[in-house]
C-alpha positions in Angstrom: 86.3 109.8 83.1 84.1 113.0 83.1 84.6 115.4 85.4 81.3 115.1 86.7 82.2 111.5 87.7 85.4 112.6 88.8 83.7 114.8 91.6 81.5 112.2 92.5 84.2 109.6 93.1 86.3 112.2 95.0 83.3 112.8 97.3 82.5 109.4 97.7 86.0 108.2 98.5 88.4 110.6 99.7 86.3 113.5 101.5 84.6 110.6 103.1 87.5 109.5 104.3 88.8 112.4 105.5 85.3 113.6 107.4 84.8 109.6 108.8 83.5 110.1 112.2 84.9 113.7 112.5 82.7 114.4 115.1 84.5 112.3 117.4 88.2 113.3 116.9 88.4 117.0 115.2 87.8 118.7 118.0 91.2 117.1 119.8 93.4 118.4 116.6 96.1 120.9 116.8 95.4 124.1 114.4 98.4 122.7 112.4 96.4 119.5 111.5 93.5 121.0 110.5 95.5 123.4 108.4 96.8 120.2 106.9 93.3 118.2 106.4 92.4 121.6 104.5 95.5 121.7 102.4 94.3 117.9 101.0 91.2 119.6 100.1 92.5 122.7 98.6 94.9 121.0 96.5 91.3 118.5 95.2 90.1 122.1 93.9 92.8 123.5 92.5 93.9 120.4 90.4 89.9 119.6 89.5 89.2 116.6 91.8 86.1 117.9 93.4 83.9 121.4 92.7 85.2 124.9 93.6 81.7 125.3 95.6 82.6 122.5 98.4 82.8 124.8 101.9 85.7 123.5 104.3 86.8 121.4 105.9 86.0 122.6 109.2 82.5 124.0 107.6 81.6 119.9 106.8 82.6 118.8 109.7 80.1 121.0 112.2 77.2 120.2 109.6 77.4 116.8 109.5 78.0 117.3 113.7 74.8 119.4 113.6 72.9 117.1 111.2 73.4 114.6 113.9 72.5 116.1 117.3 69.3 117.0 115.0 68.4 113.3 114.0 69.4 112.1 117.6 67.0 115.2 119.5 64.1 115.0 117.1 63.8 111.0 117.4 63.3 109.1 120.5 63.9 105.9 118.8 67.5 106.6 117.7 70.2 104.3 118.7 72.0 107.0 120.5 68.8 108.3 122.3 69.4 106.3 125.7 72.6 108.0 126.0 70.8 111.7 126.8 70.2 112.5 129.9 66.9 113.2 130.9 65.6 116.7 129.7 65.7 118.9 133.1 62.7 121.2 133.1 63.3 124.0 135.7 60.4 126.8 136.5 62.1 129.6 138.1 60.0 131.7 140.8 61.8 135.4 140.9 60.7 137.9 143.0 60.3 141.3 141.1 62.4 143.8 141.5 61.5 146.9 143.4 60.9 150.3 141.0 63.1 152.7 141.5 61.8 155.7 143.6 
C-alpha cells in the first residue's frame, strides 16, 4: 500500500474513531487522557501512519466543535436548530455620564 493510501485509511479509520462525537465527551476528560489520545496520534506520525502536518488532537476536536455551532447558527432548518433558545435581543438605554468638571 502507498503511503498516500496509508494516510487516507488512517484518517478514515482510526482518527475518526478517536474524534467520534468528541464534542460531546472531551471536554469531561482528565488532562491524563487527553495526553493519552495524543500519544495514539503521535506515535501515527512518528511511525508513518498519517502526515507530519495533522494539528492535534485537541486542535481537531474544537474545529470540528466550531464547524458545527457554524452549520447549526447559519441554518434554521438543521436538525439541532429547535434546541436553541430563542435569540434574546436586548436595547440598553444608559444615561450618560456626567463630564468631569
Amino acid at each position: 500500500m502507498t503511503n498516500v493510501s496509508l494516510h487516507i485509511v488512517y484518517r478514515a479509520v482510526a482518527l475518526a474513531k478517536l474524534t467520534y462525537a468528541a464534542s460531546a465527551w472531551w471536554d469531561y476528560t482528565t488532562a491524563a487522557d487527553r495526553q493519552r489520545s495524543e500519544a495514539v496520534l503521535q506515535r501515527a506520525k512518528r511511525t508513518g501512519l498519517c502526515y507530519d502536518d495533522i494539528p492535534t488532537l485537541a486542535k481537531l476536536i474544537n474545529d470540528a466543535d466550531d464547524e458545527l455551532s457554524d452549520k447549526l447558527l447559519g441554518n434554521p432548518y438543521h436538525v439541532l436548530s429547535n434546541i436553541l433558545p430563542n435569540e434574546t435581543v436586548s436595547s440598553y438605554s444608559l444615561r450618560r455620564s456626567k463630564a468631569p468638571s
